[in-house]
Backbone bond lengths (Angstrom), bond angles and torsions (degrees), N, CA, C in turn:
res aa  C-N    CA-C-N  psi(-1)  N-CA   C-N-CA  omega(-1)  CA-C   N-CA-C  phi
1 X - - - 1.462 - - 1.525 110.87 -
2 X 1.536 122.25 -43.93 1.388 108.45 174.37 1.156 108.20 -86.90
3 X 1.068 147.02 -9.98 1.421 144.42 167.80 1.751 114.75 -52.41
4 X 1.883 107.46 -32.02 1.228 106.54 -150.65 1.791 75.71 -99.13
5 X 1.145 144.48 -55.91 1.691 146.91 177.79 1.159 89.90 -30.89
6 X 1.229 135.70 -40.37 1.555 121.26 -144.57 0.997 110.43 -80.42
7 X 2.138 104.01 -33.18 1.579 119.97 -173.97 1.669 106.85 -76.65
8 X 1.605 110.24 -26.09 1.342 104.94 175.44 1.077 117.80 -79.73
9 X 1.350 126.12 -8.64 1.722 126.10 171.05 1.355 108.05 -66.76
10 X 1.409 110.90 -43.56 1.550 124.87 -171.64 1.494 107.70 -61.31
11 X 1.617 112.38 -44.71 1.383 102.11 -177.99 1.159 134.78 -89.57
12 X 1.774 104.95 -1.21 1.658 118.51 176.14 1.714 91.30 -75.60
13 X 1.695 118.81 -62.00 1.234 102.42 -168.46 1.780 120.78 -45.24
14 X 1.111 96.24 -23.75 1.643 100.91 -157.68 2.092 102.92 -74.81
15 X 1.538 89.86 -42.75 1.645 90.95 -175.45 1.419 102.26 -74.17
16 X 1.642 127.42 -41.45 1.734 114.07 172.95 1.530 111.32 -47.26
17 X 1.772 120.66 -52.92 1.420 113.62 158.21 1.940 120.60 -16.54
18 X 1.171 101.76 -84.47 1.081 109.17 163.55 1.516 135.05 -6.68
19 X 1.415 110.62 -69.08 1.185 145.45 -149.04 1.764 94.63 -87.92
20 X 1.271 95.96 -44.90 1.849 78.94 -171.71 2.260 105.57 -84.79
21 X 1.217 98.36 174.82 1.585 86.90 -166.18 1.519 90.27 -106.98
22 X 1.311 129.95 143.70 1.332 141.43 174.22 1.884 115.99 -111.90
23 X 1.518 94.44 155.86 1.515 118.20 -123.65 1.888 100.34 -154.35
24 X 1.385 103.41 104.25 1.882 85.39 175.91 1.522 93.55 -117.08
25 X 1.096 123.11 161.46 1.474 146.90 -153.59 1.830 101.75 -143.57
26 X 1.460 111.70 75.70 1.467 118.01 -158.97 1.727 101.33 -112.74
27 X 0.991 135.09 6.84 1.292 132.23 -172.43 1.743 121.34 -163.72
28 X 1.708 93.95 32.60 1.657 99.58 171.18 1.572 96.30 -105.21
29 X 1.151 154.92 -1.62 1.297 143.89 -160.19 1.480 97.79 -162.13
30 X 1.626 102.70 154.84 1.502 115.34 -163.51 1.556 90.15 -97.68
31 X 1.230 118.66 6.60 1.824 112.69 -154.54 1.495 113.72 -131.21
32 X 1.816 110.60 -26.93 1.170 98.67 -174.55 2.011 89.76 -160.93
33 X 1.095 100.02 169.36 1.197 110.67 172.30 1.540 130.51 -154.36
34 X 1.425 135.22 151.58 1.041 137.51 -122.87 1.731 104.41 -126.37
35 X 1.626 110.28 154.81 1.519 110.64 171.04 1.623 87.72 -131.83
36 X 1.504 115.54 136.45 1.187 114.59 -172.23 1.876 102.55 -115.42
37 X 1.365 121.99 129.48 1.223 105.56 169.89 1.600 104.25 -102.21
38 X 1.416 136.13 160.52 1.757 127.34 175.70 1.732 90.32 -149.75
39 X 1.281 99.99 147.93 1.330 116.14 -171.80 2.266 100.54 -72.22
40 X 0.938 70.24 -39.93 2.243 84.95 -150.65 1.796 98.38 -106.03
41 X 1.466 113.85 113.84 1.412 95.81 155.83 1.740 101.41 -139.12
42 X 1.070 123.20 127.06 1.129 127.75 162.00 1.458 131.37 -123.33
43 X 1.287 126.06 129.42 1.325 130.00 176.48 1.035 103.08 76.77
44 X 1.274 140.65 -115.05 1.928 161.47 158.53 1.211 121.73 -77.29
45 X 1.613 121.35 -18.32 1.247 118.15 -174.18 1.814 110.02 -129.49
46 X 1.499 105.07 150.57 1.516 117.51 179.07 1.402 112.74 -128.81
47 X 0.795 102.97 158.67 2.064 102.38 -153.93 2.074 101.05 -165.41
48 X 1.312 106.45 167.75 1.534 111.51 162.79 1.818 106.95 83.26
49 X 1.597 81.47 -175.04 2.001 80.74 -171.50 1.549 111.10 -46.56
50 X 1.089 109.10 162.25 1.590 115.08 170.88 1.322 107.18 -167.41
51 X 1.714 120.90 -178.31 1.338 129.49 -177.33 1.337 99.14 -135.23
52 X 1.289 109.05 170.03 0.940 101.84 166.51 2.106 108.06 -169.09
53 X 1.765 95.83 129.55 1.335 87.64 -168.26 1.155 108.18 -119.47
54 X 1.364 114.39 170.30 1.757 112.37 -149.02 1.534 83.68 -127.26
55 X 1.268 113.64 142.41 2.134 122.83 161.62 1.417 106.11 -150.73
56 X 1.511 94.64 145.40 1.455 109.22 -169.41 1.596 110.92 -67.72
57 X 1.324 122.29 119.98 1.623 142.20 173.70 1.920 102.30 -5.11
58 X 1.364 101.65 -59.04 1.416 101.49 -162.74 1.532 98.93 -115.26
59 X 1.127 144.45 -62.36 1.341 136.31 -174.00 1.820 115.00 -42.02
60 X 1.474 113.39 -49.96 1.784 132.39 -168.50 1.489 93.49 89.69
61 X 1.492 126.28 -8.58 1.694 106.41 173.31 1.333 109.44 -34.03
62 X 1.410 116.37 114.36 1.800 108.86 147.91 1.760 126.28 -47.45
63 X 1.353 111.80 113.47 1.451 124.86 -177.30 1.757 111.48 -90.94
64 X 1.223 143.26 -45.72 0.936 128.91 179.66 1.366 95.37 179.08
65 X 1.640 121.30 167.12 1.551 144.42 -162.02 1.142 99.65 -132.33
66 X 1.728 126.22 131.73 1.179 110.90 -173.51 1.553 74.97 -145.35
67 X 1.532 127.85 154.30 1.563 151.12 -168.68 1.509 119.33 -137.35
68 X 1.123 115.92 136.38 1.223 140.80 -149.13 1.635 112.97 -111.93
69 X 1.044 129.84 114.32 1.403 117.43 157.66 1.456 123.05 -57.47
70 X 1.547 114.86 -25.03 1.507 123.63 -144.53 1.343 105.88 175.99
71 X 1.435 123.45 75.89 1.430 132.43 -173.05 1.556 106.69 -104.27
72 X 1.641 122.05 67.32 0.853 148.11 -170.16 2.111 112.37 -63.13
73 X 1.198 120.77 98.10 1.223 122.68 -179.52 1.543 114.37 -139.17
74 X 1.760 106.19 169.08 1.825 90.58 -171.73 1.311 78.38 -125.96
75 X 1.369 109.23 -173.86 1.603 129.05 -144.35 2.031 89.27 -135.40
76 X 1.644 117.25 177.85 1.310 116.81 -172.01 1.008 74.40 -123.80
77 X 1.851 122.25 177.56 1.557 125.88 -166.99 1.511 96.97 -86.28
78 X 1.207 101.12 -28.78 1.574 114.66 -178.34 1.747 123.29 -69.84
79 X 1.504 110.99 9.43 1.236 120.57 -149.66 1.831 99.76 -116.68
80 X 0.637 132.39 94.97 1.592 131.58 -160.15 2.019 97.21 -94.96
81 X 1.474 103.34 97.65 2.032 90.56 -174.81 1.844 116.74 -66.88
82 X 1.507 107.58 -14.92 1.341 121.92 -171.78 1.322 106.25 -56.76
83 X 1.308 120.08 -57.54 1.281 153.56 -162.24 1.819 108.39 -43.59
84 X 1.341 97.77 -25.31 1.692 106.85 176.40 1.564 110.67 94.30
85 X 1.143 137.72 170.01 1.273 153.58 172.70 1.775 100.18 0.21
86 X 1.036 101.26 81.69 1.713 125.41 179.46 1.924 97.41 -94.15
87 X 1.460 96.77 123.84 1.452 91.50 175.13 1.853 114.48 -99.44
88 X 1.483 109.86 142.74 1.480 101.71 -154.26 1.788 81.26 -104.82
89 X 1.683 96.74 158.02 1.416 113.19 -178.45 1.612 97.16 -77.92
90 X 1.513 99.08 170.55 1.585 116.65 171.50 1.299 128.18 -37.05
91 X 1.446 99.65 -50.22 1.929 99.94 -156.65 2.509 77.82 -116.94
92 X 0.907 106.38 13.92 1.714 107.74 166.31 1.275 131.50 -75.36
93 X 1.621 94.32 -40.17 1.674 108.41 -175.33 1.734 119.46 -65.95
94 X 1.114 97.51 142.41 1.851 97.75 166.17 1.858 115.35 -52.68
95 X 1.342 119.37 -14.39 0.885 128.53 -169.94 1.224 141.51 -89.14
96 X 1.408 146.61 105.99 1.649 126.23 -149.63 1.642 87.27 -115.20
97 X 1.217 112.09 155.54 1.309 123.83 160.48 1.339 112.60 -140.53
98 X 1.839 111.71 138.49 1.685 107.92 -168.37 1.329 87.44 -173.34
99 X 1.432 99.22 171.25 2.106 114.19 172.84 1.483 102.78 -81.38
100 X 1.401 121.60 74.54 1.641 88.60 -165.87 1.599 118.35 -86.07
101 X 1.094 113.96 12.99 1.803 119.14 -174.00 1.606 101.75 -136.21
102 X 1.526 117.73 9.54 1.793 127.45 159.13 1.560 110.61 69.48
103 X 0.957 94.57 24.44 1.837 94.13 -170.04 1.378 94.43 -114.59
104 X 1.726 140.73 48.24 1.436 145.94 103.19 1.725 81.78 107.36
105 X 1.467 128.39 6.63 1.512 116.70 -176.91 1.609 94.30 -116.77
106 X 1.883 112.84 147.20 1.738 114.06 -159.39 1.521 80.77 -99.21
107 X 1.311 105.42 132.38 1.475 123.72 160.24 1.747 136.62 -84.86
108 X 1.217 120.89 178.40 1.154 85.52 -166.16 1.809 86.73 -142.06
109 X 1.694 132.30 141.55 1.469 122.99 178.77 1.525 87.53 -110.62
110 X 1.219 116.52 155.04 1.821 122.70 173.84 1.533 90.46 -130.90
111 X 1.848 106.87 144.55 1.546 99.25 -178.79 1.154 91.53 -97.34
112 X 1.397 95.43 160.91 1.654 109.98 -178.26 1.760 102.35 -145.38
113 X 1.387 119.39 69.69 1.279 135.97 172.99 2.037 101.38 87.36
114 X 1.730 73.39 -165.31 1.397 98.16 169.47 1.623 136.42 -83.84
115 X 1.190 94.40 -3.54 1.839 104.08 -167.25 1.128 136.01 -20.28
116 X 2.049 107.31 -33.01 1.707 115.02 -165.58 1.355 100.75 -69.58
117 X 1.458 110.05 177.30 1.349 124.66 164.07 1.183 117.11 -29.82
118 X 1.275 105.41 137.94 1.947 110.12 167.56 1.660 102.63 54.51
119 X 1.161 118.20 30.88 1.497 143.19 153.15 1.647 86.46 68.83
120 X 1.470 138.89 49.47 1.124 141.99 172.92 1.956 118.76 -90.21
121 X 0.975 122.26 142.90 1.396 111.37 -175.85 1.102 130.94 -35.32
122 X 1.255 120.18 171.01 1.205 128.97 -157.61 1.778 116.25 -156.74
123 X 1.578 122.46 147.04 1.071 100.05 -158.24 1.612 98.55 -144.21
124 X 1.067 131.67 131.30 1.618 132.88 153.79 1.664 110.37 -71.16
125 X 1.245 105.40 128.58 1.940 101.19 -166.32 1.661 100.95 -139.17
126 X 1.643 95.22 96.65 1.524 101.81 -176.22 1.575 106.95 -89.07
127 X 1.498 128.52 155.17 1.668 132.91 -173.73 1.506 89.74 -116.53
128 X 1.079 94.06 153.37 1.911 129.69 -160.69 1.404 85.37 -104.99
129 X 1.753 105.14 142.00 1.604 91.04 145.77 2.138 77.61 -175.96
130 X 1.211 101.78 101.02 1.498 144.32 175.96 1.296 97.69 41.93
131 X 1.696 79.31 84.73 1.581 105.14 176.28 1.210 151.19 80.71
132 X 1.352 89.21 -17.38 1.481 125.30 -171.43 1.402 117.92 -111.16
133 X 1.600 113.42 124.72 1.543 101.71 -162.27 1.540 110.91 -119.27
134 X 1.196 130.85 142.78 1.620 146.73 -161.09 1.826 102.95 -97.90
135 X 0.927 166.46 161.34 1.365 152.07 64.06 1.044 118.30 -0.88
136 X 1.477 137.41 115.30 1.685 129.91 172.63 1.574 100.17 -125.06
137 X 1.375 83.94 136.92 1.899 99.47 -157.63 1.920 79.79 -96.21
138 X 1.065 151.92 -40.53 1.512 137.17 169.14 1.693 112.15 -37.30
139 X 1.524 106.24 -54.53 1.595 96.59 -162.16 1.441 98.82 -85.52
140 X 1.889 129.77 -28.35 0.971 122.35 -174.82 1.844 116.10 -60.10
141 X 1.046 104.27 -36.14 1.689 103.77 172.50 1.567 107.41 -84.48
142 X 1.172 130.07 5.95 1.243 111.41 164.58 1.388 109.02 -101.14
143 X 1.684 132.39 -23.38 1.439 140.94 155.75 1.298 96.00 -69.84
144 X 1.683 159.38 45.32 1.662 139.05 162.22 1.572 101.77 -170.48
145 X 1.597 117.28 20.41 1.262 102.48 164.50 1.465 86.43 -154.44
146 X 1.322 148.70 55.70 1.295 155.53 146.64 1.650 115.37 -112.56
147 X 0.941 115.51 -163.89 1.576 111.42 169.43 2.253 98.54 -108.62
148 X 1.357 86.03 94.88 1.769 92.45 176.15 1.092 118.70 73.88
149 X 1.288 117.08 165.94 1.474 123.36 -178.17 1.601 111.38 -47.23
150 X 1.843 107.36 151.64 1.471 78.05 175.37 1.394 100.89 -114.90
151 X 1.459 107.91 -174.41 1.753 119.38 -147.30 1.628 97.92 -96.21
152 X 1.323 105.61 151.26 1.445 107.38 -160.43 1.779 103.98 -120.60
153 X 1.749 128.44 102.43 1.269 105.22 -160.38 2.100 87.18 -116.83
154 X 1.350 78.24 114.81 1.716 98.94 171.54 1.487 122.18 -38.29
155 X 1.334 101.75 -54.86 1.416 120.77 -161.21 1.885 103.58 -60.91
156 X 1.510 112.95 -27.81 1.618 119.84 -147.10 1.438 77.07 -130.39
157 X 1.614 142.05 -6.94 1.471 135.87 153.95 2.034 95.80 63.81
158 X 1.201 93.44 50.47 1.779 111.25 -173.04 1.377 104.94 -137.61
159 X 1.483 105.80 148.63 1.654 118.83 158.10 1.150 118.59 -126.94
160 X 1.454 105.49 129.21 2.131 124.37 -173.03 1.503 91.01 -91.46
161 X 2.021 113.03 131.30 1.658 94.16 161.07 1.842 62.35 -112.94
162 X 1.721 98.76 -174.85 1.317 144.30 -172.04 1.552 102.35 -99.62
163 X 1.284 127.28 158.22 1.466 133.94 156.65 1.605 111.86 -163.67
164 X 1.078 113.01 140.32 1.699 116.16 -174.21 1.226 94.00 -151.12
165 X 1.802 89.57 159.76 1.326 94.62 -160.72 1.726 97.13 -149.05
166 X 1.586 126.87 96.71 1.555 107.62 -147.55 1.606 136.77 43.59
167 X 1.249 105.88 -167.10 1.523 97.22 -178.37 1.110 123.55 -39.34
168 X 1.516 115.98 -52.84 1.402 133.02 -154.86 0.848 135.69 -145.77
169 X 1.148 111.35 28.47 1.563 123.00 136.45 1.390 137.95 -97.06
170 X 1.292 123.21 106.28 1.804 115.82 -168.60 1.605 97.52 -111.71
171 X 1.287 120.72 147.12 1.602 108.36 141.24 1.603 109.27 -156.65
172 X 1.253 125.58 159.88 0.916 156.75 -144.18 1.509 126.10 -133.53
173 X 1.506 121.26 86.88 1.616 133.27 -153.94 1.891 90.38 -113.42
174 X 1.462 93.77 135.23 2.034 108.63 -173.29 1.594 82.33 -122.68
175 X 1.162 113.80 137.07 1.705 153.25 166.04 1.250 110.91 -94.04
176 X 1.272 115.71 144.98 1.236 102.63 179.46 2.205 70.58 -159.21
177 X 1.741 99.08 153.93 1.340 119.00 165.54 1.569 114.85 -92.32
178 X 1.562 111.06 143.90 1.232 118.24 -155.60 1.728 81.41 -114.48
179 X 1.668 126.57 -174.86 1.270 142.76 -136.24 1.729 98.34 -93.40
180 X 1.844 108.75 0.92 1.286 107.91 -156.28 1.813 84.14 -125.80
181 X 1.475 111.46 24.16 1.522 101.69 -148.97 1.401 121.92 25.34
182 X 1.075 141.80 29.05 1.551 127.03 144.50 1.687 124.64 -63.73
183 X 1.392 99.79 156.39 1.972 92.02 -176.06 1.434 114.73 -80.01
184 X 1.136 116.63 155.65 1.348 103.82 157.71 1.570 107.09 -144.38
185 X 1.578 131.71 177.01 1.119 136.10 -167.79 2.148 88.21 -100.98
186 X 1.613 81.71 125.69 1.854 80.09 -176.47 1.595 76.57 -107.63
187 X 1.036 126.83 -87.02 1.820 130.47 178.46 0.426 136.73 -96.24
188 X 1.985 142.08 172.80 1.260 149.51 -179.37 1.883 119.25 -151.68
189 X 1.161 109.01 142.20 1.534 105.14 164.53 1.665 123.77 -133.88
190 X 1.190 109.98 92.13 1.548 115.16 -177.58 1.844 104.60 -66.24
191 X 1.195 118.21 131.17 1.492 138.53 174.74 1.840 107.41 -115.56
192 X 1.535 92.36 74.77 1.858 81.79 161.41 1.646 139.71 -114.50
193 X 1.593 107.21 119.98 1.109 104.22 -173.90 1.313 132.00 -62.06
194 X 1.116 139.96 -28.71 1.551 149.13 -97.55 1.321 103.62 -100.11
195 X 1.660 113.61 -39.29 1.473 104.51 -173.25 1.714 116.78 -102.04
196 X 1.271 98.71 126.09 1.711 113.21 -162.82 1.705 116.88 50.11
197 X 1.563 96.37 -122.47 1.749 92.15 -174.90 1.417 91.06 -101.73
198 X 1.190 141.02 57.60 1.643 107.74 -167.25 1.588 79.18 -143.93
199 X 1.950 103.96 164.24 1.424 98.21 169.82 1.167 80.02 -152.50
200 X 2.025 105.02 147.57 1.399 127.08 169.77 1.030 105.19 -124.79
201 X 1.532 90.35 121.62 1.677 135.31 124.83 0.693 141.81 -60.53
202 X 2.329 101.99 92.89 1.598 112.37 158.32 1.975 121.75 -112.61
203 X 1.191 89.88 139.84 1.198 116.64 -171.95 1.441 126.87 -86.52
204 X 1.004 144.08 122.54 1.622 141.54 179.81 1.531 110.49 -130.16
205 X 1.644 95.70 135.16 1.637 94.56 -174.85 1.758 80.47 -148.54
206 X 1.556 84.93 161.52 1.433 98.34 178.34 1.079 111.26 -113.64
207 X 1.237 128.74 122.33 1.599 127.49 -165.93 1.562 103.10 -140.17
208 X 1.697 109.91 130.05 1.635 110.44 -166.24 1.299 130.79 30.12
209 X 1.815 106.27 41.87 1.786 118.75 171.21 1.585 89.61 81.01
210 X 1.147 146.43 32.71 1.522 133.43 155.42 1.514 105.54 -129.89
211 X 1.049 109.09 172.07 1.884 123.29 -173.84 1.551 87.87 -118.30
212 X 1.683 108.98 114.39 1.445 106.88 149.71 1.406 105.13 -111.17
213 X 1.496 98.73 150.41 1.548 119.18 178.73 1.067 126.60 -100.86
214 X 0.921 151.67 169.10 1.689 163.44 168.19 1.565 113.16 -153.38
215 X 0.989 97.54 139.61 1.449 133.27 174.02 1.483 118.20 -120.39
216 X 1.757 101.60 115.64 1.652 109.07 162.33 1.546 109.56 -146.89
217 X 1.196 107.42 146.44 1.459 143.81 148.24 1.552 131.78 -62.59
218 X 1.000 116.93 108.09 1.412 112.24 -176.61 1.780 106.00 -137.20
219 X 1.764 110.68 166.91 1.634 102.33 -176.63 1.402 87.53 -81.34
220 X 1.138 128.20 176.40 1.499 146.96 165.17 1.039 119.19 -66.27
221 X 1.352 111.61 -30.21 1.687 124.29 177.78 1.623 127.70 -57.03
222 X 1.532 73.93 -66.93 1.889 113.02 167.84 1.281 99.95 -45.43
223 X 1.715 114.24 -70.61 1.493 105.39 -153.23 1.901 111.01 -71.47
224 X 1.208 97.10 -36.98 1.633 102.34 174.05 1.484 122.89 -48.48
225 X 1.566 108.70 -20.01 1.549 117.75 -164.58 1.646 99.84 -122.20
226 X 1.052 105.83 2.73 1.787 102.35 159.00 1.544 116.48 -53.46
């Protein structure tokens, strides 16, 4: 009797094996690289539970497993998912890797559906720090309730998310980490179109712990063709 459970353990794992479609992720990061499992792929697109395991670039040490509610990605026409261990291009993968909090360790975002605005991606964004990776519920809601990941500019050691709001309204909030690495809102630029041809531009910056503002007016023409 346990002999025969044992064989049915063996063959449940083996057909879930099976069942999910596999996926390596070998050329988004200078540091580590990825085996992706995803429940669902059909046609061009792969979606649903998934895994996902992390190994170091040059050693193959396994580094860590990170899981997905909804590891939402599309496929090239040329990309057959049946086929087994399909290797995904650079900018293809569900996967981002970057410094995103500047402290010299590569991080890692995993998508986890559509959630942002205007049903745009969405991202779980765990921080590295030797080897070892955290979940951070600050940057993860700022990658899963904006419109997409947000943009990471090295040079100014800041992160831009996006927000829109109908046609014409855009604006644009930069993060920056304070001495405790926590985030804070350093700036902003609201872009609203709405009334006639004209769009205002207001501005917020934080200068010696205060928010100064500005306000401008511009034609639509002008400012669009800057």
């Amino acid at each position: 009797m346990k002999i025969l459970i044992i064989l049915c353990s063996i063959l449940l794992i083996a057909s879930t094996s099976e069942a999910q479609f596999k996926f390596t992720a070998n050329n988004s990061s200078n540091q580590y690289k990825a085996k992706i499992f995803v429940d669902k792929c059909e046609g061009n697109s792969c979606s649903g539970k998934a895994t996902v395991i992390l190994y170091d670039q040059i050693s193959d040490k396994e580094i860590f497993t990170f899981h997905s509610a909804d590891l939402d990605f599309g496929l090239t026409e040329n990309q057959n998912a049946k086929l087994g261990w399909l290797d995904l291009g650079k900018y293809q993968t569900p996967l981002i890797f970057g410094d995103f909090n500047f402290d010299g360790f590569e991080d890692i975002a995993v998508r986890n559906g559509n959630n942002g605005a205007y049903s745009s991606p969405s991202y779980d964004i765990y921080l590295s720090k030797d080897s070892k990776f955290t979940l951070n519920t600050e940057l993860t809601k700022l990658a899963s309730s904006n419109l997409g990941m947000f943009d990471i500019d090295k040079k100014a050691k800041q992160l831009a998310i996006h927000q829109k709001d109908g046609c014409c309204f855009d604006k644009t909030i930069n993060y920056k980490f304070d001495a405790k690495n926590s985030l804070y809102e350093d700036s902003s630029v609201i872009e609203d179109s709405s009334i006639a041809d004209n769009v205002t531009v207001i501005t917020q910056k934080l200068v010696d712990g205060k928010i100064k503002r500005t306000v401008q007016k511009f034609k639509m023409k002008d400012y669009y063709n800057q």
